[in-house]
C-alpha positions as CSV (number, residue, x, y, z in Angstrom):
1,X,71.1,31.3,75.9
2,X,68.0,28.8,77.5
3,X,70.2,25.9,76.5
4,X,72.9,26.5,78.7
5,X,73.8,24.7,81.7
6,X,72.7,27.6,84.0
7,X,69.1,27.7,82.3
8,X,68.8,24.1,82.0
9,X,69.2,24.0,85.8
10,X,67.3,27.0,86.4
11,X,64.5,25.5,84.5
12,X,64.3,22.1,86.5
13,X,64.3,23.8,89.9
14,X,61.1,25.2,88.6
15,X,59.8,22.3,87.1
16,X,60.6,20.6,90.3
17,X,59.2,23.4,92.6
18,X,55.8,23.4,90.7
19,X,55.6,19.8,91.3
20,X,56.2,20.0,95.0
21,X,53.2,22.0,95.5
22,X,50.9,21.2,92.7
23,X,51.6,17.1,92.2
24,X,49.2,16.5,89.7
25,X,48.5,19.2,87.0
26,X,46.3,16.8,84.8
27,X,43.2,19.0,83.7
28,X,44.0,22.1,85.4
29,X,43.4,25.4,83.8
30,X,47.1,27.5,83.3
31,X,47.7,30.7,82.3
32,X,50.7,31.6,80.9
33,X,51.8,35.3,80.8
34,X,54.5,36.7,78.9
35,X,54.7,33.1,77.4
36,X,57.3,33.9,74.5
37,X,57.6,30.9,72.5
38,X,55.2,28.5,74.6
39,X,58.7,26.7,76.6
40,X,56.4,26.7,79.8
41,X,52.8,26.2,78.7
42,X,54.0,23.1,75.9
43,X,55.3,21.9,79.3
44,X,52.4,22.1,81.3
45,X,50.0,20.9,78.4
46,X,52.4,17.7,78.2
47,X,51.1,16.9,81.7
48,X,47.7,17.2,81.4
49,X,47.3,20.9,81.9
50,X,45.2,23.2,79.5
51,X,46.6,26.3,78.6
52,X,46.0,29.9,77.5
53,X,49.2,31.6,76.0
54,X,49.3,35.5,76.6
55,X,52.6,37.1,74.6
56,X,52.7,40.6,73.4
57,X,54.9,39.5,70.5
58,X,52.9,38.0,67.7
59,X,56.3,36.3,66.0
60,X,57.0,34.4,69.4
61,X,53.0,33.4,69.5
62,X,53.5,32.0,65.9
63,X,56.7,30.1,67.0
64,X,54.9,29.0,70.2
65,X,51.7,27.7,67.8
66,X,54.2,25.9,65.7
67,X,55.6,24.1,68.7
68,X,52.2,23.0,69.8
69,X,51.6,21.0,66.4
70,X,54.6,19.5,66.0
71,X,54.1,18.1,69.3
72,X,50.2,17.2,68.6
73,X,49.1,19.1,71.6
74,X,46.8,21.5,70.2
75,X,44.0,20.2,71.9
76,X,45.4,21.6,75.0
77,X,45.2,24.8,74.0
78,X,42.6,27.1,75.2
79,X,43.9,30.3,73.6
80,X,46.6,31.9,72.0
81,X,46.2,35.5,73.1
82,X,48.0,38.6,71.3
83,X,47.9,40.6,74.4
84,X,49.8,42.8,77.2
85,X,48.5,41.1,80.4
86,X,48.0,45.0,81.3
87,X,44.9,44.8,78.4
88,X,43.7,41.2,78.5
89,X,40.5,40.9,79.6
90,X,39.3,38.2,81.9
91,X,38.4,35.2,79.8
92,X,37.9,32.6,82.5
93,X,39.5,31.6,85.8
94,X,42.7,29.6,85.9
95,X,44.2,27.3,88.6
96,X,47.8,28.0,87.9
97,X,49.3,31.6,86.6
98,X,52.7,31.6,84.9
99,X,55.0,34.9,85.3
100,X,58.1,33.2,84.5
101,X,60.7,34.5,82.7
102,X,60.8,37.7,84.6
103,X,57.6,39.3,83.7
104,X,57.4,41.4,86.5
105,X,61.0,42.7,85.9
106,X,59.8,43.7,82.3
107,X,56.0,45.6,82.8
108,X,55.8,49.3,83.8
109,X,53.6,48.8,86.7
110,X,54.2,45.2,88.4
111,X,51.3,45.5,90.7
112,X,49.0,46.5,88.3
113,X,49.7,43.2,86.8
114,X,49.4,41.5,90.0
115,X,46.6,42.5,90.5
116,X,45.4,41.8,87.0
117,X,46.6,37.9,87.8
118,X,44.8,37.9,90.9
119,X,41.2,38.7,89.5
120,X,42.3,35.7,86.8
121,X,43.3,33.2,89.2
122,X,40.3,31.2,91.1
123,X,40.7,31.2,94.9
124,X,43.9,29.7,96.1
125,X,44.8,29.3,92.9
126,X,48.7,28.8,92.5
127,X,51.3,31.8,90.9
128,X,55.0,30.5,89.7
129,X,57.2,33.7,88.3
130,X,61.0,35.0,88.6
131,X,62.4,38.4,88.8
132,X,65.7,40.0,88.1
133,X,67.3,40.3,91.8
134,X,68.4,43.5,93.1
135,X,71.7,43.0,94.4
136,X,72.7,41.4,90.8
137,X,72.1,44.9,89.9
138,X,73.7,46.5,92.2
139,X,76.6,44.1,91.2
140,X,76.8,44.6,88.1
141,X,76.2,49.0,88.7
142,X,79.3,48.7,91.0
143,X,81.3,46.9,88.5
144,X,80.5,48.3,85.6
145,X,78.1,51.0,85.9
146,X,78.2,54.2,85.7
147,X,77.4,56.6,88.7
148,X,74.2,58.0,86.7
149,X,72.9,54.3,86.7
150,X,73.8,53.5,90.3
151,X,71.6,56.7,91.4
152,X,68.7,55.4,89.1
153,X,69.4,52.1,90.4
154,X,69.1,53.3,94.1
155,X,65.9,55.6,93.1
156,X,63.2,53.5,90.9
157,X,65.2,50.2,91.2
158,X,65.1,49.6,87.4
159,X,68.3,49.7,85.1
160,X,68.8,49.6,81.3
161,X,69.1,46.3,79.8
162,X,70.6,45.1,76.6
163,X,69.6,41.7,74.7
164,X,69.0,40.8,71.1
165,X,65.6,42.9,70.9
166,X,67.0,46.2,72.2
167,X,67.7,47.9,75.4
168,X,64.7,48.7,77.7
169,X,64.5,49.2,81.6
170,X,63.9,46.4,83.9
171,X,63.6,46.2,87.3
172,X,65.2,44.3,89.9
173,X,63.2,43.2,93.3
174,X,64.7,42.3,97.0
175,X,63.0,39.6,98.2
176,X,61.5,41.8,100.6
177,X,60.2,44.4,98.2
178,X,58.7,41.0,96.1
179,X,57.1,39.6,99.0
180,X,55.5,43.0,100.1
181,X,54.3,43.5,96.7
182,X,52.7,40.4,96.6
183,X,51.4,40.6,99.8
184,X,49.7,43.4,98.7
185,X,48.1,42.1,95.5
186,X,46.4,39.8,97.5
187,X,48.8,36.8,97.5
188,X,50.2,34.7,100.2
189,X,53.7,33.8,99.9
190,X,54.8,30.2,99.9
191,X,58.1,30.6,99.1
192,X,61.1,32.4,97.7
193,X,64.2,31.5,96.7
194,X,67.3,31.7,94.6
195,X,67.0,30.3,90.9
196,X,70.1,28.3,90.0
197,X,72.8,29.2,92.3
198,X,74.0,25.6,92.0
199,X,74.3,23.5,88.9
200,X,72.9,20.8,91.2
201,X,69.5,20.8,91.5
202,X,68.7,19.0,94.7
203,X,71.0,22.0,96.3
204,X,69.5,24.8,94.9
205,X,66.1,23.0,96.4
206,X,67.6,23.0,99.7
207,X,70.0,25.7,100.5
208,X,68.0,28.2,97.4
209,X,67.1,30.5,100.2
210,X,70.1,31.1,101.8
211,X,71.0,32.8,99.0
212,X,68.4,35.4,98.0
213,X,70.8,38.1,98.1
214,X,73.3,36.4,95.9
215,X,71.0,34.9,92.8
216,X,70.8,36.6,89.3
217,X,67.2,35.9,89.8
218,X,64.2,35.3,92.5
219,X,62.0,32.7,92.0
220,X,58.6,33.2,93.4
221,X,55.4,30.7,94.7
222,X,52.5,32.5,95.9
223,X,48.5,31.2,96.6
224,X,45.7,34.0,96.2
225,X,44.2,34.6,99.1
């Protein structure tokens, strides 16, 4: 699914978008939550960063430790954590915290966990993450829903989800319900935008906001206050 041409550019609008506001990641601390199989932090780590790995999944933590090897970055590991972020306790402080891959779509309570991210993060200290978008939902419910989902849909926001693991609920944000929410963790908002809505990446850099209502997902920059 990640190799496709949608992911491929969704993934170098992010890469691109981190640069823009954090040039030079050489010897920064980065947390990455929900890290899966270490895509993001091996990618960070091959710029200089150092990285702690946080994935609830112990067979995508092994995957993720086997990437850093093969690519003789171990060094740059700080951590590989077995962990909820809801239960990790704070190790350190980090300059940069990862929430990519939709993280905040997936957890129970997404501002417990930004508030969680906030006490990790040093002062002004950078956040990069994506939701699920709401009216993809809502699409998808008028299309192929049923009326029980559209009235969950319209109540809690959240919606059964099918993938390889299972099904579980996930949660789809308007980008004003995502700024709010971070607003009220204690987070200014940079930016938000549409992830991928063009195959072109210097489009969805400039005309990604125009179309917040129209993206499968949100991506999200915000500075702790």
């Amino acid at each position: 699914m990640y190799k496709d041409d949608y992911w491929k550019s969704a993934h170098e609008q992010i890469k691109r978008t981190v640069l823009k506001y954090v040039p030079s990641l050489d010897g920064l601390e980065v947390v990455d939550i929900g890290a899966g199989t270490g895509t993001w932090g091996l990618w960070f780590a091959q710029l200089g960063a150092c990285v702690t790995l946080v994935e609830p999944a112990r067979n995508m933590l092994e995957i993720a430790k086997r990437k850093f090897e093969s690519n003789n970055l171990t060094q740059k590991v700080r951590r590989f954590i077995c962990s909820k972020i809801e239960d990790l306790e704070n190790y350190q402080q980090y300059d940069i915290a990862l929430l990519l891959g939709d993280v905040l779509s997936y957890v129970e309570v997404p501002d417990l966990v930004l508030r969680k991210v906030a006490k990790l993060l040093k002062n002004r200290g950078f956040v990069f993450g994506t939701v699920d978008n709401y009216f993809s939902y809502l699409k998808d419910v008028i299309i192929y829903g049923t009326l029980n989902d559209f009235k969950r849909l319209q109540d809690v926001g959240r919606l059964p989800i099918g993938s390889e693991y299972g099904v579980f609920e996930a949660k789809g944000f308007t980008e004003e319900e995502l700024r709010a929410l971070l607003k009220l963790s204690g987070f200014y908002v940079v930016e938000i935008t549409s992830l991928a809505v063009f195959m072109d990446t210097e489009l969805n850099l400039k005309f990604g906001t125009y179309f917040n209502r129209e993206a499968e997902h949100l991506l999200y920059v915000a500075v702790k206050k």
